[in-house]
C-alpha positions in Angstrom: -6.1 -8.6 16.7 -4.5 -11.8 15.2 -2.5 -10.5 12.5 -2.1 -13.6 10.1 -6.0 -13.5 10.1 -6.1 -10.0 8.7 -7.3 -9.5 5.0 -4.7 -6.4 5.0 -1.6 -9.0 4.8 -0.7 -11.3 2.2 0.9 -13.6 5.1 2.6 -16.0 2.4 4.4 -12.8 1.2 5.8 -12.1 4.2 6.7 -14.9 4.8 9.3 -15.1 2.5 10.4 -11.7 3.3 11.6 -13.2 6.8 13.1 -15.7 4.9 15.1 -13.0 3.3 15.2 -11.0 6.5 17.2 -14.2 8.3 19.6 -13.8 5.5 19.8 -10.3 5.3 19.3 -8.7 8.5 17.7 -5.5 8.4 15.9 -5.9 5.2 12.2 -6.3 6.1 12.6 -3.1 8.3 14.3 -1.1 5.5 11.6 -2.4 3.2 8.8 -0.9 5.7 10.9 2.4 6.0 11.0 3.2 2.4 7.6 2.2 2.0 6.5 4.2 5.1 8.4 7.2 3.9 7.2 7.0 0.3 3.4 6.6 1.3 2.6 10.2 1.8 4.0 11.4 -1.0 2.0 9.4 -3.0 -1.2 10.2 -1.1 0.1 13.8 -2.1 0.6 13.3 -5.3 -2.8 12.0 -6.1 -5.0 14.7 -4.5 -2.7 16.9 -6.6 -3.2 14.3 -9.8 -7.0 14.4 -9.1 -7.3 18.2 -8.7 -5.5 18.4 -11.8 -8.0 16.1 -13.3 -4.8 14.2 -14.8 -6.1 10.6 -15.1 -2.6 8.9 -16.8 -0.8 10.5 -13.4 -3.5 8.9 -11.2 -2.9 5.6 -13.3 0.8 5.7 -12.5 0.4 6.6 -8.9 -1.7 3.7 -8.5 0.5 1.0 -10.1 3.2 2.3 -8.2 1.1 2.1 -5.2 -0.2 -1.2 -6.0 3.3 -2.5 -6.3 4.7 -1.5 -3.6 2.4 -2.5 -1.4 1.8 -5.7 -2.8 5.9 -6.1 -2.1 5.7 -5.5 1.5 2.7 -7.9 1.5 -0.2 -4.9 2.0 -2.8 -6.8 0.1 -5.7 -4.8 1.1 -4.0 -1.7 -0.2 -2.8 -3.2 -3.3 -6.0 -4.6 -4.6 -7.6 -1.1 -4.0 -5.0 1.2 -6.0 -5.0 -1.9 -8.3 -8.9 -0.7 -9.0 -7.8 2.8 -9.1 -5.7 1.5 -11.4 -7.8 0.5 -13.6 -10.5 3.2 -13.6 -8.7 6.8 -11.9 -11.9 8.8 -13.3 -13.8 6.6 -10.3 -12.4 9.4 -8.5 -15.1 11.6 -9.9 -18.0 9.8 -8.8 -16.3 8.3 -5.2 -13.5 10.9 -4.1 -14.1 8.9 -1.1 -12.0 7.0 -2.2 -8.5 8.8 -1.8 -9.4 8.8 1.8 -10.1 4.7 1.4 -6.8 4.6 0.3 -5.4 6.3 3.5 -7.3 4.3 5.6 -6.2 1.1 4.0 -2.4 2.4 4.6 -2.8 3.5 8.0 -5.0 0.2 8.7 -2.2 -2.2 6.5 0.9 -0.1 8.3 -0.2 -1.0 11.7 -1.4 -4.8 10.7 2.1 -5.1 9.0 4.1 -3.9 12.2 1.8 -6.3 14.4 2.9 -9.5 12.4 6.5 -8.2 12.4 6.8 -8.0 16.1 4.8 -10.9 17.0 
């Protein structure tokens, strides 16, 4: 798989981050470690959220989400909880869609490490 052909990276994104990475060693690693660590947590917290039926906690899982990813350069995963975002009841009529969300982690997680080590 050619990483900087995935739909799962914003490439330009990460781009910069090497930039930043070439002044500050260390810092596009740390960036994936938090986000790594954080990730399950959220996944977590938004079963819980759902079970709860507490649609304003979904809504703030999801931006957080979206963020985050989108400042590690996980476009694919951003623009999904960014729809989650802005409609957590689609929960109700897709709950497939928490395990999208995994997916798109696990799937943006692996994409992510490719284009770092290549």
């Amino acid at each position: 798989m050619d990483p900087t052909a995935s739909p799962l990276l914003d490439i330009e994104t990460l781009d910069e981050l090497r930039l930043l990475d070439q002044v500050k060693p260390g810092l596009l690693d740390q960036l994936i470690e938090r986000f790594e660590a954080k990730r399950l947590g959220q996944l977590t917290a938004l079963e819980q959220a759902l079970a709860g039926q507490q649609w304003s906690e979904i809504k703030s899982l999801a931006h957080s989400l979206k963020g985050g990813a989108g400042s590690i350069g996980l476009i694919g995963l951003s623009r999904l909880a960014a729809q989650l975002e802005s409609d957590p009841q689609a929960l109700l009529l897709n709950p497939g869609l928490l395990g999208a969300l995994t997916r798109a982690m696990d799937e943006g997680m692996k994409a992510l490490r490719a284009w770092r080590d290549q």
